[in-house]
C-alpha positions in Angstrom: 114.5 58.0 97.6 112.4 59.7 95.0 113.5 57.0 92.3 114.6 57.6 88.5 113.0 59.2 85.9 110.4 57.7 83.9 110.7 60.3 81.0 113.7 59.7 78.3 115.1 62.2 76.0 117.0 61.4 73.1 119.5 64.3 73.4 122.3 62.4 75.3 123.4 65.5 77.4 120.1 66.0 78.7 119.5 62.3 79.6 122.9 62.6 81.0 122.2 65.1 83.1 118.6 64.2 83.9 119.2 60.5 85.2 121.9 62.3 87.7 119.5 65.4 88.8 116.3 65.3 87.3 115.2 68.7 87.1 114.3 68.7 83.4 111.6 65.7 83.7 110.2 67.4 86.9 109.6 70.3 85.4 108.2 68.9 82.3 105.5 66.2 84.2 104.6 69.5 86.9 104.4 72.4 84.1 104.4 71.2 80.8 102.4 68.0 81.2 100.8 69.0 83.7 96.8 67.9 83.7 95.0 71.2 83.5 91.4 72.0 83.5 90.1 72.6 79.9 88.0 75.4 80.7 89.9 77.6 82.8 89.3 81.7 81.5 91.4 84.4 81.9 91.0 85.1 85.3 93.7 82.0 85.8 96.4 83.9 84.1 97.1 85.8 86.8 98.7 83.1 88.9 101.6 84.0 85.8 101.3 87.5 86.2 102.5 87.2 89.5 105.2 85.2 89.7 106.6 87.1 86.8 106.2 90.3 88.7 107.9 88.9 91.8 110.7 88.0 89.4 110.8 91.4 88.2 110.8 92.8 91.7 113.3 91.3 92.6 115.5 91.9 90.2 115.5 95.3 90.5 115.2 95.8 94.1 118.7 93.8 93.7 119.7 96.8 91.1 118.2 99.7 93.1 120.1 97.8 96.6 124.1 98.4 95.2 123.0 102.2 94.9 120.8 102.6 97.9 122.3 104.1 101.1 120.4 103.7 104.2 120.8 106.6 106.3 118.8 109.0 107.0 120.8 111.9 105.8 121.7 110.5 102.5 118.8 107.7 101.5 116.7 111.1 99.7 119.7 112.0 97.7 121.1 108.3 96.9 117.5 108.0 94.9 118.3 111.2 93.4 121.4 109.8 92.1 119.5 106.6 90.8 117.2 108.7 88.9 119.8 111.3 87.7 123.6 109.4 87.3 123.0 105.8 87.1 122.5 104.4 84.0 118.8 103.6 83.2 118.5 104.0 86.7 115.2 106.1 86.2 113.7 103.0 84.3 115.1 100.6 87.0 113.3 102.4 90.0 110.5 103.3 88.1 109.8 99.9 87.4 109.9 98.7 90.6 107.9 101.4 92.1 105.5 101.2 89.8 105.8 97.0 89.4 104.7 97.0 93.6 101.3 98.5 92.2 100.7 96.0 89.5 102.1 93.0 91.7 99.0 94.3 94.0 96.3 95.3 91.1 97.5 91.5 90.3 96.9 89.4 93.7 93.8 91.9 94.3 92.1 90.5 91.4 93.4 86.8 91.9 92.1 87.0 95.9 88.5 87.9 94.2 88.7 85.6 91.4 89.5 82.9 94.1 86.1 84.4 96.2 84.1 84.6 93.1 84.9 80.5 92.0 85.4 79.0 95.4 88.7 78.3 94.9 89.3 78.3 98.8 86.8 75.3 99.4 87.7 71.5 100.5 90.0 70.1 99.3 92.4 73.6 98.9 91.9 75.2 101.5 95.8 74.9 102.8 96.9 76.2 99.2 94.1 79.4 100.1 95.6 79.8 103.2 99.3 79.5 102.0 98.3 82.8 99.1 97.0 84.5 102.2 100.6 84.5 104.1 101.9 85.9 100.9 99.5 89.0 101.0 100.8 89.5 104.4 104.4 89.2 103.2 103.8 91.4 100.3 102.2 94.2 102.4 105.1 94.2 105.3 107.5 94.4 102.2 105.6 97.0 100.9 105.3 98.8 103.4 109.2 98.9 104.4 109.8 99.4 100.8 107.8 102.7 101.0 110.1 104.1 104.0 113.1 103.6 102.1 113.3 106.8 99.8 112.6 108.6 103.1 110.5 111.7 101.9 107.8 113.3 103.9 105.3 110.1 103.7 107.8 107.8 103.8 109.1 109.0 107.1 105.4 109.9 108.7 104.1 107.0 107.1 106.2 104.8 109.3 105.6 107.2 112.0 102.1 106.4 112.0 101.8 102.9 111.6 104.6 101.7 113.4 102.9 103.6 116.7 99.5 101.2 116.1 101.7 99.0 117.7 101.7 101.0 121.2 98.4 99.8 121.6 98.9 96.0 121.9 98.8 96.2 126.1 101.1 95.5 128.0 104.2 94.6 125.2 103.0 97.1 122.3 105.5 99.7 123.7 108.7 97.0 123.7 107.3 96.0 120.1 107.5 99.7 118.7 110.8 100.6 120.6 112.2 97.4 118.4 111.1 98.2 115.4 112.2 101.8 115.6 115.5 100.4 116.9 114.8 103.6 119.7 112.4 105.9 120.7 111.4 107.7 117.4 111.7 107.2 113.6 115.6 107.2 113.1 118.4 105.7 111.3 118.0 102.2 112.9 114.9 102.2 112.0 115.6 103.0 108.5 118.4 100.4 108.5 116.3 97.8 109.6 113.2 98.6 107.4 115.8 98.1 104.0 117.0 95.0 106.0 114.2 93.0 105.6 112.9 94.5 102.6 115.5 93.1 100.8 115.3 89.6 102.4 111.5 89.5 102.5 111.2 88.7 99.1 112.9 86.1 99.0 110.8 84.5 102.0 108.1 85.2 100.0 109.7 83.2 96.6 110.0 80.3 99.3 106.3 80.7 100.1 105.0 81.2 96.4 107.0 77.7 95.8 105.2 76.4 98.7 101.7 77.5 97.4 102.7 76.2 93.4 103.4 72.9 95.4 99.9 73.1 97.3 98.4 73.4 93.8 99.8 70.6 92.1 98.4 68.3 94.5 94.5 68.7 94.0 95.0 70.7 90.8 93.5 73.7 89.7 89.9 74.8 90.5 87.9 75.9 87.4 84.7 78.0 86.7 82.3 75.5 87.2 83.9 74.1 90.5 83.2 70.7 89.8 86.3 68.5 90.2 88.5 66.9 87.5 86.8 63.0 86.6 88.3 61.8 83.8 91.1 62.8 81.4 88.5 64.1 78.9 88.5 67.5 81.5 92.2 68.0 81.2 94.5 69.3 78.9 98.0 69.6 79.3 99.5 72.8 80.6 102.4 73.2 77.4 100.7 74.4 75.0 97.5 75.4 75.6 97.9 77.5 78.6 101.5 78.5 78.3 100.2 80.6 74.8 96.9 81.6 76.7 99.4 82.9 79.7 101.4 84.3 77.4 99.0 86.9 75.5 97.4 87.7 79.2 100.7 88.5 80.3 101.4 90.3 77.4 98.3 92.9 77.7 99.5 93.0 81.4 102.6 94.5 80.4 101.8 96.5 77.7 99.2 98.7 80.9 102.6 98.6 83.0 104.5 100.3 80.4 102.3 102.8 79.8 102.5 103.4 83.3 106.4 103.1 83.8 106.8 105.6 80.8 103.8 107.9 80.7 102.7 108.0 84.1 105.5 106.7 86.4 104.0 108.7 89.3 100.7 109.1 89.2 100.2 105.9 91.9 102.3 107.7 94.0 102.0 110.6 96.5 104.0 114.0 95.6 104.8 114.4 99.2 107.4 111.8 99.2 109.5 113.9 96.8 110.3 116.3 99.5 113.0 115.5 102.1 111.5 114.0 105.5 111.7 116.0 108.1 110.1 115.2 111.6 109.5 119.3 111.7 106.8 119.9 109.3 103.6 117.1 109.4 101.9 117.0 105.8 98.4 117.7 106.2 96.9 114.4 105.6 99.6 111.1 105.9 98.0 108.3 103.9 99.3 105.2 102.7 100.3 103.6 99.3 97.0 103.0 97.6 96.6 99.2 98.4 96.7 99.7 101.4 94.1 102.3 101.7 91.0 99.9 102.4 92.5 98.6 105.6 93.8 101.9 106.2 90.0 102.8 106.1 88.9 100.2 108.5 91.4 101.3 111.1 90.3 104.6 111.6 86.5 104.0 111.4 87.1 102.1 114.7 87.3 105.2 117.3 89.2 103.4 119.8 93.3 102.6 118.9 93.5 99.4 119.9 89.8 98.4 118.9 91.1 99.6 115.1 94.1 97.6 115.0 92.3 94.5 115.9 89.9 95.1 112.9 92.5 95.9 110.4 94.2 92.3 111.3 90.8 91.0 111.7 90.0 91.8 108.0 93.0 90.1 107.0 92.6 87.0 109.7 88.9 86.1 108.6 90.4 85.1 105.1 92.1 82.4 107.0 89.1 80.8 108.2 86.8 81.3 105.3 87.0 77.9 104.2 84.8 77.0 107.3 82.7 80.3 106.8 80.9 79.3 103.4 78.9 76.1 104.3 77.5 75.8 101.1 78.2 72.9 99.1 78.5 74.5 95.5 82.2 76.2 94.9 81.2 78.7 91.8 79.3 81.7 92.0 77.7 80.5 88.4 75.8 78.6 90.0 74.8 80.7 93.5 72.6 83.5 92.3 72.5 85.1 95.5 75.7 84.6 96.4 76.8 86.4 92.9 74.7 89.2 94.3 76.5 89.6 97.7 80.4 89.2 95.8 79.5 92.0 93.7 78.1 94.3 97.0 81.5 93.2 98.5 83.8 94.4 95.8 82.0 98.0 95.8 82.4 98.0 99.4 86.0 97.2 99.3 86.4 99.6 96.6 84.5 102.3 98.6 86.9 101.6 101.9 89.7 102.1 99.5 88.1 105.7 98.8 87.5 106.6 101.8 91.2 105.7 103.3 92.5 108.4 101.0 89.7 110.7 102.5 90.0 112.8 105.9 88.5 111.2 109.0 86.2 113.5 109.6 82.4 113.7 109.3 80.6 112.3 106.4 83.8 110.1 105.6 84.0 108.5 109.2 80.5 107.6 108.8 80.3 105.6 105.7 83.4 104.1 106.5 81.7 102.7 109.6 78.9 101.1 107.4 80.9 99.4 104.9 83.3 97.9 107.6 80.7 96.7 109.2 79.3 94.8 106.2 82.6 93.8 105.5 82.7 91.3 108.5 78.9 91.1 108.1 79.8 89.5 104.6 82.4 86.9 106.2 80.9 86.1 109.3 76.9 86.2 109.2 76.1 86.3 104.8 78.3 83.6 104.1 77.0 81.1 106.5 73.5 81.7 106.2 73.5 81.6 102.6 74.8 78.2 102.8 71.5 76.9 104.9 68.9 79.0 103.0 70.6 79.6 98.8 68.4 77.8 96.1 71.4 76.7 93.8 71.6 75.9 90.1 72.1 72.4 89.0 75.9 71.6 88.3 76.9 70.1 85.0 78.2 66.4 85.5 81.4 66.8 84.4 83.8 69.9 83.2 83.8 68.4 79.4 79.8 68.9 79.7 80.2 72.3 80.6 82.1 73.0 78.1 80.3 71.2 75.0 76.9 72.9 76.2 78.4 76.2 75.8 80.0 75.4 72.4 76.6 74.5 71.5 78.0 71.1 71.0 76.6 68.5 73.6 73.2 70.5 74.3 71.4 67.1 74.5 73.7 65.6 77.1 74.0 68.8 79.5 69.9 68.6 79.9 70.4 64.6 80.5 73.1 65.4 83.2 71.1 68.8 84.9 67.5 66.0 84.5 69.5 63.3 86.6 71.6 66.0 88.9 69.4 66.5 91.9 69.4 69.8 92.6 71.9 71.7 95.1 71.2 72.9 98.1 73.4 75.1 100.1 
């Protein structure tokens, strides 16, 4: 039995109800009172961001779902009709269309922010894992989602990446006959494909709950990566990060308009407005453009198969990172070299993005070799080594020191705590 509520309201409809199902006083000792570092920046927001863009997802996939036909001979023109006869129906699918972009602009820079501060070390590493299952949840429902208007990339698109499949031995062949639901791109395919990408959402709600939960029980992380040690760190969530969330979320959506109004297309490709048709290939079939780093890694590895295990690979080595980085200090404030090597690895990734929209061919093919290579050179050699051999800064004794020597307020006590701090050592 979890026991009755320790928090009493005056209003005696919401005691009422609270005493009997008590919703109200979880919700205010998990969000609003919730003990929050006092030095968390804006890089923290996005934890907000996201789960109001999963919300807004959502919602209008719902929307966009009681207009949405799924065969192929009439999913082209039943988008048509959204955009054309339904009633805001332009503004509904360009939101979502256009929100799947943000949502991944979003969990791109949370996933870095997470690299950049530690936030996958002891004692979260579960809670990292957990936000790793949800990339892989929000990349198979974007990916399904992209098939579903069923123009030219939609239709090679799945084409292509579906047949990666056929080179798992022995079962890849079964595995691509199921998902195509025969033996090419069809109408069961398409069926299935708007099947799951309108229940794998909701999966993914379950597992965002899942990793909220995982982060209530060591609490947040913060920018110095020292560890909550007295209630002098904390503040509570309501108000001070709810109004901080608020303006970041704000700005957020103010870029997302400008998008959904004045650019609604520009993250998309122009091929997917004409009509599939298994006929005519388009020149060069690239993905959506989160996906175009991995997209980049699988063709720099000449063999099929060989590719496929890299593209998961570069996925699976996030699950093990934790154990990777054996250094002792979470935040790259205080890991110069290690600040060095996280800024190398966000140009590469941004360069493997580049080159996935490119052709593989020459020059391309080449560079895209080299920075795939120090992608898993970065993970699985960098990493540990800096651990054993990275000089680290001295860490402030507590999060309320850090915080007073920056406000130039407790200048005195920081030095006392970095004097008496023995220095860090990988």
């Amino acid at each position: 039995m979890s026991g009755h509520s320790t928090v009493h309201y005056k209003n005696p409809v919401v005691r009422w109800i609270d005493t009997r199902l008590p919703i109200i006083s979880t919700m205010q000792v998990n969000a609003m009172d919730f003990p929050t570092p006092k030095n968390l920046n804006y890089f923290w927001t996005f934890g907000g961001i996201l789960t109001l863009f999963l919300a807004i997802q959502i919602v209008t996939g719902i929307v966009l779902a009681m207009h949405y036909t799924a065969n192929v001979g009439l999913a082209f023109n039943s988008v048509e009709h959204i955009m054309r006869d339904v009633n805001y129906g332009w503004l509904i699918r360009y939101m979502h269309a256009n929100g799947a972009s943000f949502f991944f602009i979003a969990v791109y820079i949370h996933i870095f922010r997470g690299l950049y501060y530690g936030s996958y070390k002891a004692p979260r590493e579960l809670l990292w894992m957990i936000g790793v299952v949800i990339l892989l949840i929000m990349m198979a429902t974007a990916f399904m989602g992209y098939v579903l208007p069923w123009g030219q990339m939609s239709f090679w698109g799945a084409t292509v990446i579906t047949n990666l499949f056929s080179a798992i031995p022995l079962v890849g062949p079964t595995i691509v006959e199921w998902l195509w639901g025969g033996f090419a791109v069809g109408n069961p395919t398409l069926n299935r494909f708007f099947s799951l990408h309108y229940l794998l959402p909701f999966v993914l709600a379950a597992v965002v709950f899942l990793h909220i939960w995982a982060l209530h029980v060591p609490g947040n992380n913060n920018p110095t990566g020292v560890e909550v040690k007295s209630p002098k760190d904390t503040v509570p969530f309501h108000p001070y990060y709810t109004v901080k969330d608020g303006f970041a979320i704000a700005v957020f959506l103010i870029f997302f308009a400008a998008f959904v109004f004045y650019m609604p297309n520009y993250l998309g490709h122009t091929d997917n407005y004409i009509p599939a048709d298994p006929l005519v290939t388009p020149p060069h079939i690239v993905p959506e453009w989160y996906f175009l780093p991995f997209y980049a890694i699988l063709r720099a590895i000449p063999d099929k198969l060989g590719g496929v295990i890299a593209m998961f690979a570069s996925i699976g080595v996030l699950f093990i990172l934790p154990w990777l980085d054996t250094s002792r200090v979470k935040s790259a404030s205080f890991r110069p070299l290690y600040r060095q090597f996280f800024w190398i690895l966000v140009l590469v990734c941004i360069g493997l993005g580049y080159l996935g929209a490119k052709p593989p061919e020459g020059v391309y093919v080449i560079a895209s070799r080299i920075l795939t290579a120090y992608y898993f050179l970065h993970f699985l050699v960098i990493l540990p080594l800096l651990g054993i051999f990275e000089r680290t800064k001295p860490l402030p004794a507590s999060i309320s020191e850090s915080v007073l020597a920056k406000s130039g307020g407790g200048g005195a006590t920081a030095a006392a705590g970095a004097a008496s701090a023995p220095e860090s050592r990988g």
